[in-house]
Each structure stands twice: as C-alpha cells, then as structure tokens.
C-alpha positions in Angstrom: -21.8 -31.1 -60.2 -21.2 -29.5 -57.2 -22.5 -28.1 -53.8 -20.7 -26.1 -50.8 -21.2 -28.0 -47.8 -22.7 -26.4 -44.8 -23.2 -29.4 -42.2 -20.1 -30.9 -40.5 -19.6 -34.6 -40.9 -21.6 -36.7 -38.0 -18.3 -38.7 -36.9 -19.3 -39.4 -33.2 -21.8 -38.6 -31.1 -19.4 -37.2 -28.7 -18.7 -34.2 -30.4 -22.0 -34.0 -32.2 -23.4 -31.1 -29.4 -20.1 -29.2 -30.1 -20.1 -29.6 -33.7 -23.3 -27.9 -33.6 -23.3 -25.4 -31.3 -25.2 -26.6 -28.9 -25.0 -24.4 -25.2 -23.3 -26.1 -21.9 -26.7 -26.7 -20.5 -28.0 -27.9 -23.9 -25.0 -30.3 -24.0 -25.6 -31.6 -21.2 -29.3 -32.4 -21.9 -28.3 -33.9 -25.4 -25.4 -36.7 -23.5 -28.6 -38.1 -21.2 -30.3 -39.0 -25.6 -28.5 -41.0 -28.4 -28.2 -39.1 -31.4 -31.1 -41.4 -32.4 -33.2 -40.8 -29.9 -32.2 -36.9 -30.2 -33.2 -36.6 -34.0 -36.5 -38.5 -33.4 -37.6 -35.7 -30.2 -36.3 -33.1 -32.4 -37.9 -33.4 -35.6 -41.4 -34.2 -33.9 -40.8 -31.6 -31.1 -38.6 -28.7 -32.2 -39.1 -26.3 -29.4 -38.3 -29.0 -26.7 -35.9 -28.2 -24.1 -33.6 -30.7 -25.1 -33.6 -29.6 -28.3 -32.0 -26.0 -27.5 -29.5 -25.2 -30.2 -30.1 -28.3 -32.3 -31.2 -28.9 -35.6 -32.5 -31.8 -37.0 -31.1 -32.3 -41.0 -34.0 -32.8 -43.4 -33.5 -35.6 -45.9 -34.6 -34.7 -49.5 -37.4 -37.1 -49.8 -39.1 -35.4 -47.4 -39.2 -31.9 -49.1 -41.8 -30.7 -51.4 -41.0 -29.9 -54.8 -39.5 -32.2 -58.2 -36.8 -34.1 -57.9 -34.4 -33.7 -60.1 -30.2 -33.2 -60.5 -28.2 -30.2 -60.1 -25.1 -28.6 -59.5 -23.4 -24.8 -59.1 -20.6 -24.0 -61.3 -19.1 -22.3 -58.2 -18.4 -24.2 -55.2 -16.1 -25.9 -53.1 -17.0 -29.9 -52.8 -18.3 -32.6 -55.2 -21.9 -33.4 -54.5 -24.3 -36.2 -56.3 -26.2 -33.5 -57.8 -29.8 -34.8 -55.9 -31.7 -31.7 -55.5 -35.7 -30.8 -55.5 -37.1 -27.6 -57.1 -40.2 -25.5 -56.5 -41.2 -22.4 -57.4 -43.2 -19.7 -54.7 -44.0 -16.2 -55.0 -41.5 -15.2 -57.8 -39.1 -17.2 -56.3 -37.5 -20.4 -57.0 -36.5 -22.4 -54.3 -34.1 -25.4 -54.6 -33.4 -28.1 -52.1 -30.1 -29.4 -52.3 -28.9 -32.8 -50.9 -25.8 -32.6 -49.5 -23.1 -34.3 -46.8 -23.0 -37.3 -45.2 -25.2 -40.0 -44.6 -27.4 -40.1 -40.9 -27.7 -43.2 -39.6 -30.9 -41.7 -37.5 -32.3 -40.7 -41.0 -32.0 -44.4 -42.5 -28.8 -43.4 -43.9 -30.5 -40.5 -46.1 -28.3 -37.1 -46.5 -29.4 -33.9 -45.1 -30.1 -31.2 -47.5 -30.0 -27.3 -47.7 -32.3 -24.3 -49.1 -31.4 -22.0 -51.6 -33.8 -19.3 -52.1 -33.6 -17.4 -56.0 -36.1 -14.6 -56.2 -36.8 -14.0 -60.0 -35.1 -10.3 -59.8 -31.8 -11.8 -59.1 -31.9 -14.3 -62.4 -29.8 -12.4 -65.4 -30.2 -15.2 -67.5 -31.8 -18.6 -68.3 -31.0 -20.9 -71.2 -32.5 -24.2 -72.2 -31.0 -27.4 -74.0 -32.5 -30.8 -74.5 -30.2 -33.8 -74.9 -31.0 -36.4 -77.4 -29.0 -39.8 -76.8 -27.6 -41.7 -79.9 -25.2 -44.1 -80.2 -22.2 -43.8 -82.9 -19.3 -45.1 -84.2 -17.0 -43.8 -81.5 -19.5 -44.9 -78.6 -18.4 -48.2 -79.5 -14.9 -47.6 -79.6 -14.3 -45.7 -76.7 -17.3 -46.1 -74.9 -20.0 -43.7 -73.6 -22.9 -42.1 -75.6 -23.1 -39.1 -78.0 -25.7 -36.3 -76.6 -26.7 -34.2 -79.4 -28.3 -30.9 -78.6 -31.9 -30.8 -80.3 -33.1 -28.2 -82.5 -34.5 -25.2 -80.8 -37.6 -26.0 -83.2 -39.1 -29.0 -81.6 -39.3 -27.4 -78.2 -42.3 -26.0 -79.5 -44.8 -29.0 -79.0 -43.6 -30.3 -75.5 -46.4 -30.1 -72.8 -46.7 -27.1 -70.7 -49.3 -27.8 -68.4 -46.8 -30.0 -66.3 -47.9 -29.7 -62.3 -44.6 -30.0 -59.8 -45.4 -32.9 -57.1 -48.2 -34.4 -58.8 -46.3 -37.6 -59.4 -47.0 -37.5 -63.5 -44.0 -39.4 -65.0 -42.2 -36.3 -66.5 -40.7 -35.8 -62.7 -36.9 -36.8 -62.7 -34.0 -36.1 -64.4 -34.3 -37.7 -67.7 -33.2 -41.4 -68.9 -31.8 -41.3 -72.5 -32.5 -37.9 -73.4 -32.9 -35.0 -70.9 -33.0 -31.2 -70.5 -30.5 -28.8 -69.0 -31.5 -25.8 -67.3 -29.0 -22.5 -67.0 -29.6 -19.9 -64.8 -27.5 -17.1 -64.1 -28.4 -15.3 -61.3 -26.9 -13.3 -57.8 -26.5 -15.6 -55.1 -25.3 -12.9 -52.0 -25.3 -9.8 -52.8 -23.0 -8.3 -50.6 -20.3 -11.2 -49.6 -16.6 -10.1 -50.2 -16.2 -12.9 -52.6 -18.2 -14.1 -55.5 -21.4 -12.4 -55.4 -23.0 -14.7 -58.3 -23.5 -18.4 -59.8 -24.7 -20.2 -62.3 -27.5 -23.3 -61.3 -27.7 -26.8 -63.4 -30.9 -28.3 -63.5 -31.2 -31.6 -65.8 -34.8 -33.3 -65.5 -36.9 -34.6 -68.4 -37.8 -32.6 -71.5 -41.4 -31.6 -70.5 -40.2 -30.3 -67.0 -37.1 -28.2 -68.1 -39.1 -27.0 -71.2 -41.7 -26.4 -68.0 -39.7 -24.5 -65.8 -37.6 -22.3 -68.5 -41.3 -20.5 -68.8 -42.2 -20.1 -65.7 -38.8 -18.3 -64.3 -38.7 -14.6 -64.5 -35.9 -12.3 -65.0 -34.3 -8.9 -63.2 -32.5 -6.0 -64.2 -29.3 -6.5 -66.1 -28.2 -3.2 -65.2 -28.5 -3.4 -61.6 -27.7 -7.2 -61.4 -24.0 -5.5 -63.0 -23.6 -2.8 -60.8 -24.0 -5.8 -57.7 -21.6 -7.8 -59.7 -18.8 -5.2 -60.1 -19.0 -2.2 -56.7 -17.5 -1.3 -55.0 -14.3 -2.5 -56.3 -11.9 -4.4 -53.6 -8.6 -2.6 -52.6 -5.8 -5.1 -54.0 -1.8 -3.6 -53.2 -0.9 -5.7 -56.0 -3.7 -7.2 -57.8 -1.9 -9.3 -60.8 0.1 -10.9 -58.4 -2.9 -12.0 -56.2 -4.4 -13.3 -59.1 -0.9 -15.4 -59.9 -1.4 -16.3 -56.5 -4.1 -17.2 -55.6 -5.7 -17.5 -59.6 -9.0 -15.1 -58.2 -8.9 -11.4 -58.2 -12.8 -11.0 -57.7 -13.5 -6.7 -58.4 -10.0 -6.4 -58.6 -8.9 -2.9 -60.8 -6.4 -4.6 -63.3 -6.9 -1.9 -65.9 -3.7 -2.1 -68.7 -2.7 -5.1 -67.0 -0.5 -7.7 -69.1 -1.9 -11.3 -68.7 0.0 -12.3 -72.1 0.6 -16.5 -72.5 -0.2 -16.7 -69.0 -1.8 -20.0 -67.5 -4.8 -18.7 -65.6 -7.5 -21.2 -66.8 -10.5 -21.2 -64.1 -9.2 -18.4 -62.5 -12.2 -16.3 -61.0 -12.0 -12.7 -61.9 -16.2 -11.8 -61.3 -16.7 -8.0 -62.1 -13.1 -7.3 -62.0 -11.7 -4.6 -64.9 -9.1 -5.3 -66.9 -10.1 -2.3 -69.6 -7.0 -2.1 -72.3 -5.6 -5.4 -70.6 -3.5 -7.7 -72.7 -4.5 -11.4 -72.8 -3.0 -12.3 -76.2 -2.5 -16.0 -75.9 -3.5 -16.8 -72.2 -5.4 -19.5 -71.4 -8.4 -18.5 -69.6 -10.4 -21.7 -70.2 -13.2 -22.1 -67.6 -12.4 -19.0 -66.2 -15.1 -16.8 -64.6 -15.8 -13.6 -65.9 -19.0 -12.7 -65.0 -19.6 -8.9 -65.1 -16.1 -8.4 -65.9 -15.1 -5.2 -68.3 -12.7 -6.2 -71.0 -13.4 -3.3 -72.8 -10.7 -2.4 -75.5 -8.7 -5.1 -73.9 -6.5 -7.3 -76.1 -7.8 -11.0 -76.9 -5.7 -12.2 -79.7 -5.6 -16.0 -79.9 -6.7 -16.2 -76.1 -8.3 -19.2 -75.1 -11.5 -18.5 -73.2 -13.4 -21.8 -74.3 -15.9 -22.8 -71.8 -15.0 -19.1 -69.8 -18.4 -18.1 -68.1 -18.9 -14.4 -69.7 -22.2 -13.3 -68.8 -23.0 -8.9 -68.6 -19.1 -9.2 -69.3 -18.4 -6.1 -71.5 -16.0 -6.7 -74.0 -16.4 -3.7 -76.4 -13.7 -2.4 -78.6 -12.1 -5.5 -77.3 -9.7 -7.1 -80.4 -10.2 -10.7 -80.4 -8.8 -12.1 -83.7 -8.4 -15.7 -83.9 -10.1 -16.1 -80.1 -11.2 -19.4 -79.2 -14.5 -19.4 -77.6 -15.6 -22.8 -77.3 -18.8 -23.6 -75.6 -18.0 -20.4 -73.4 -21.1 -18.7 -72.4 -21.9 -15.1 -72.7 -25.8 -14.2 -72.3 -26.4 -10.7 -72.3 -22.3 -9.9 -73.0 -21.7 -6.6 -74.4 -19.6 -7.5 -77.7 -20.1 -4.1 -79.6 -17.8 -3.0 -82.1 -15.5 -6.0 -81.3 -12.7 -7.1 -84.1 -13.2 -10.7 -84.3 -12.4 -12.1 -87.2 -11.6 -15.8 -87.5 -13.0 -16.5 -84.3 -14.0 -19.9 -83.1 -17.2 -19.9 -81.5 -18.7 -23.6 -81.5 -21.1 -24.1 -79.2 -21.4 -20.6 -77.6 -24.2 -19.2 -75.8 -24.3 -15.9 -76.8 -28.5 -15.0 -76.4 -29.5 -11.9 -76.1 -25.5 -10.7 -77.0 -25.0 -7.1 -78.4 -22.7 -8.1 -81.0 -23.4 -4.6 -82.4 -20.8 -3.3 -85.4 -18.8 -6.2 -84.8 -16.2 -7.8 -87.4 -16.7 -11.5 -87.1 -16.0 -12.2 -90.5 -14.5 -15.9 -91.0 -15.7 -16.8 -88.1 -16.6 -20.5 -87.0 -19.9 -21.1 -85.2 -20.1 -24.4 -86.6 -21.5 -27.5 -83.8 -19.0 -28.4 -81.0 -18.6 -31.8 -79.7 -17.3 -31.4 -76.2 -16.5 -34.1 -73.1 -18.5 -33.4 -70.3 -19.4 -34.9 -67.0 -23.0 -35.4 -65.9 -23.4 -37.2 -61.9 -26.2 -40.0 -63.2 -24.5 -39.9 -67.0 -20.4 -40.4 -65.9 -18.2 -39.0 -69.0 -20.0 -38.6 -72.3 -19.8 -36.2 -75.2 -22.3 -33.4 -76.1 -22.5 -31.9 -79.3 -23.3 -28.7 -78.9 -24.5 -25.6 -81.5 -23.8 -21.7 -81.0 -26.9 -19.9 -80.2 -27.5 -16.5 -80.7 -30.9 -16.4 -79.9 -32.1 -12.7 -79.8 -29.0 -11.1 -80.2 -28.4 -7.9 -81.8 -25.9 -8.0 -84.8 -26.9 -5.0 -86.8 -24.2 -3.3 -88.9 -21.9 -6.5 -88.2 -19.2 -7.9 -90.5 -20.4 -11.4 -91.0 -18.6 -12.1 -94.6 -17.5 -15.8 -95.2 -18.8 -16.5 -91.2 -20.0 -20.0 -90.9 -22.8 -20.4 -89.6 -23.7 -24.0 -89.9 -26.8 -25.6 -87.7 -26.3 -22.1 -85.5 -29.6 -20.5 -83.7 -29.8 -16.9 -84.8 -34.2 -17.2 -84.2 -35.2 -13.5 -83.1 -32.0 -12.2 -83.7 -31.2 -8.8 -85.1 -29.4 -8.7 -88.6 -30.3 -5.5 -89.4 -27.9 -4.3 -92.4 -25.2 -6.5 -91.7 -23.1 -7.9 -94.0 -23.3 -11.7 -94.9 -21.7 -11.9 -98.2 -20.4 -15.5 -98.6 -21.5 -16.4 -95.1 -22.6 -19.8 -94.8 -26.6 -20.1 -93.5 -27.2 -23.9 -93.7 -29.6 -25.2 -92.2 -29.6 -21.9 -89.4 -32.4 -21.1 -87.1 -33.8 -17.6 -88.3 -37.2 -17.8 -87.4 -37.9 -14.6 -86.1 -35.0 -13.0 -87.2 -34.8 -9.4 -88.9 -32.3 -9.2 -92.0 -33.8 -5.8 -93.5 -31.0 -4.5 -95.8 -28.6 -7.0 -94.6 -26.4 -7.6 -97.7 -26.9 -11.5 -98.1 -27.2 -13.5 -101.9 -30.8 -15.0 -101.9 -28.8 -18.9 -102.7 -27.7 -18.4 -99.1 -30.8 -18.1 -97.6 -32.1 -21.4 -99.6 -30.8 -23.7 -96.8 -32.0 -21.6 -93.5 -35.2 -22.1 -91.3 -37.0 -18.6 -92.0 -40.3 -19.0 -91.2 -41.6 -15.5 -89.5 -38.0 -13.6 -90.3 -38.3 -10.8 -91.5 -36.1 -10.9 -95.4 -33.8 -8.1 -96.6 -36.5 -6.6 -98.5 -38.8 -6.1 -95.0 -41.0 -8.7 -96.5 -42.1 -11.5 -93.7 -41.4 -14.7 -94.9 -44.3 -17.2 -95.1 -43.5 -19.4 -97.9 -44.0 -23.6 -96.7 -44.9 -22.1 -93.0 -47.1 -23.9 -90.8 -49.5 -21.4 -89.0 -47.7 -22.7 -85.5 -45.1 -21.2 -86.4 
C-alpha cells in the first residue's frame, strides 16, 4: 500500500537546515546543536529561537488514535502501510507513517495528517477476511482469504472504544477487515482531486468504524470531480503519453485495443468513445462519463469506477473483474455476457439494463497486503442497495452474490441462477422469477414478487 512522501530523507546533518527551510539566521543557530540535540529542544520547546523554521517529525506511537494498516490507491512511493485512525467532529483523521527512519527518534519514522471530513466520503464498503488453508496453499504457498458473508457482520461488537487498549486494536492476525472509502482528497489541485483509503484492522474495529463514518453529496462530490474541465491541445495523445488525461474532453475519442491499463482519466469525458478491446485494467475512472461510449470486450477488471456514468454505454462481453463502481450510473447499459466477479457495485443504478448471461459468480484474485505478502482473496460481487428495476437479468448467474436491499422491482430473472444470494432486504415485486429459483437464496425481510414480506424460518434479528 502506498503513501506520497512529504519529508525529505535525513542524509546529513549538513544539509538538514536547508532541506528544511530553515532561514540564514536560523541556520546558523541550528550548526552550534546536533540534529539530536535539535529534535530534543524542539519537540519540548517549539517556539524556541533555535527552533525558527524547524519541525520536529512525530513518530506514530506517539499519536492518538488505533493503530492499524493502510494505504491510498493513488500515490507516488511504497510505504509499510502503519497508520493510526481517529475520528473528531465529523471528521476522520488518519496518521500515516511515512519516510525514513530518525536516529534522534530511536530510529522510529515520522508520520503525516490527513484530515477526511465526512462530506467529502462518496463511499464506504466493508469486507472481512477469513483465513483458510487449501490445497493450492500447499502447493504454491500463501493462504486463501475468503470474503465472509455479509450475514455474519451482524453480531460483531459495536461498542468498541478507539485508544482504550481492548485487544480488537490492530490490523488483524488470521482473519481481518478491509475498510474502502472513497472520498475527495483536494478539492481544487490541477491533478487528481480524489482517492480511495485502505484500512485493514480486526473485524470488530472495521465492522466499528464502517458505522460511525458519514457520507456527502454524490452530486456535488461529481461536480468537484469533473469542472472545470482542463484545456488539453491534443488530449488522446497526452493520455498515450503520459497514460493520464485527468478532466480531459475526449468525447468520440477512439481508444480501441489500446494498452492503457492504470492510466488515470478522473472525471474526464469520453461520451460516444470507443474502447472495444482496450485494456484499461486498474485504470482510474472515477467520476468519469462514458456515457453511450463503446465497451465491447474491454478489460476494465480492477478499474476504480466510482460516480462514473456509464449510461447507454454498450458493454457486451466486458470484463469487470473485482473493479469497483459504488454509486456508478449504469442505466440502460447493454451488457450481456458480462463478467462481473467480485465487483463492488453498491448502491449502482443498474436501472433498465441488459445483463442477461452475465457472470457475477466469486473471484479469486492475487493481491498484496504489507503484513500478509502475496496471497489470494476470493472475492463475491455485491450489489448491495442497488437499483435494478426493469433490468434484463435472464440466465445471469448470480451465485454467492450480495443483492441485500437491492431493488429488483419488475425485472426479469427467468433462468437466472439465485443460489445461495444475499436478498435480505431486497424488493422483487413483479419481478418475473420461477419460485424453484428463489429456493436456494437468503430472503429473509425481501420483499417477494407478490409484495408479500418474506418471514418464513426468519429469526426476529433479522
């Protein structure tokens, strides 16, 4: 995981005054210290003379908050993922250990503040990691996380207190949770203008902190994403360039087979583009419109796709892979035969849309965690209070999917495979659906095609 790095390496004390700053007077004052004895006058007396232009690196153990890991999806240099959280007046607040070692601070790492208020977080998304141990794991090597059902996350503690040193602080041993939140990170810089935070801690505390985060406006969190649009001469060759147009207009542009995979195109429009057979894995599209544009066979597994808007957009056969797109605007979309393992696509207006034969079966996917190394995750799609109403769903499989509060009203499910599915919560009335399909999925609480609640075998919990 990764973290841009602020503080310039400590290489000699030398240069230390320069590499900070520091004024001819103050540089003068610092020579007559050594850097140790300049840390320890500065971080007891701040305001000192001596101390004009300096500042004094705070380690990470001496930060308030839970210690935990995480990482940005957008940034410039590995990191160890060490970070602490805490959460203040609608705001969460991360401390993030980064750069060298000090030697004057035992050899501990500085670390840096990132301040999220609440009204700049589009989107949050919990999964907890369950370790087991297969065949391959002893072939190969490395564990198997599997992703646990959305069911059990019901009866982990919520009363968990940050700093109080219970146990639940950390990052998890064998099994862990991972924290997504989407949110703007500068509002008005020239280049990305968002990011998406990893936490991983224990269960109880991700479980924890998922309900305590608040949400802002998607509308206005896309209108910072995507004005005012940069002034490109030649966009698509910048983004052959460079792989990053970020705003860029690239409406009717033709990306076909290209090789742009993690190319950074945040809020850019490429409305009635052609992508048909480009590889775009990884890539970042956050608030990007694709509207009408044309996705045959592209391969945007693992893309980032969040507020993207993607309407009218033909996507036959389009490999979506563990991509995420919370809040995405998918309406009327042709996608049949579209593979969708492992996608996050909560709270997705999938509205009218033709994903018949689709495949949102699990995903087992290699991933790299700082304390884990290399393992693989399996992962399931999760629709989680998306709307699908009027949608072409015939012969989809849906296998171990998450479709709980999810809108299904009147859409088509003939032949669709339901097995073992999350639709608690769910609305199917007058979706077209054969009741031996429904024999298989978790409905407690959904509402059936009839507009009956379903109750039968339910436990009052739930």
């Amino acid at each position: 995981m990764k973290f841009v790095q602020v503080l310039s390496r400590f290489s000699a004390i030398a240069s230390f005054a320069l590499i900070l700053g520091i004024s001819s007077v103050g540089r003068v004052q610092a020579e007559e210290l050594s850097l140790d004895e300049l840390y320890k006058l500065c971080s007891s007396f701040p305001f000192n003379s001596q101390c004009e232009g300096f500042e004094a690196s705070i380690p990470l153990d001496d930060r308030d908050g839970t210690q935990v890991n995480c990482g940005l999806d957008l940034s410039q240099v590995d990191a160890s993922g060490n970070c602490r959280i805490l959460l203040e007046d609608n705001t969460l607040i991360v401390y993030a250990e980064e750069g060298d070692p000090i030697e004057p601070l035992d050899n501990q790492k500085g670390s840096r503040e990132i301040r999220i208020p609440f009204s700049q977080i589009f989107s949050k998304s919990l999964r907890i990691w369950d370790r087991e141990v297969d065949a391959t794991a002893f072939l190969i090597g490395g564990d198997l996380y599997i992703q646990r059902n959305e069911a059990e996350y019901e009866g982990f503690e919520r009363d968990y207190v940050p700093g109080d040193g219970d146990e639940r602080e950390g990052r998890g041993k064998e099994d862990f949770a991972e924290v997504a939140i989407d949110f703007v990170e500068s509002p008005d810089a020239d280049g990305h203008r968002s990011n998406i935070l990893r936490i991983t801690s224990t269960e109880e505390f991700g479980a924890y902190l998922l309900e305590q985060l608040g949400q802002g406006d998607p509308g206005s969190i896309t209108t910072t994403l995507t004005t005012p649009q940069a002034s490109v001469a030649d966009a698509k060759q910048q983004l052959i360039d460079t792989n990053a147009c970020i705003r860029c207009d690239l409406t009717g542009v033709d990306l076909s087979e290209m090789d742009l995979d993690k190319a950074n195109l945040e809020g850019a429009i490429l409305t009635g583009a052609n992508l048909s057979g480009a590889d775009f894995s990884g890539a970042y599209l956050v608030g990007a419109d694709l509207s009408d544009a044309n996705l045959t066979e592209t391969d945007l597994s693992r893309a980032k796709l969040g507020l993207a808007n993607l309407s009218g957009a033909t996507m036959e056969a389009v490999d979506l892979h563990a991509a995420s797109l919370p809040l995405a605007n998918l309406q009327d979309t042709v996608m049949p035969m579209a593979k969708l393992g492992g996608a996050h696509l909560a709270g997705a207006n999938l509205v009218n849309a033709d994903l018949s034969e689709a495949d949102l079966t699990e995903f087992t996917s290699t991933g790299f965690i700082p304390f884990l190394g290399l393992q693989r995750f399996r992962l399931y799609a999760n629709l989680r209070g998306a709307d699908l109403s009027g949608s072409m769903l015939t012969m989809a499989d849906f296998d171990d999917a998450v479709l709980s509060d999810a809108k299904l009203v009147e859409a088509n499910l003939t032949d669709a495979n339901l097995n073992d599915v999350a639709l608690r919560g769910a609305d199917l009335t007058g979706a077209t659906i054969a009741a031996d399909n429904l024999a298989e999925a978790r409905l407690c609480g959904a509402t059936m095609p009839s507009g009956e609640l379903f109750t039968e075998g339910c436990e009052p919990a739930e």
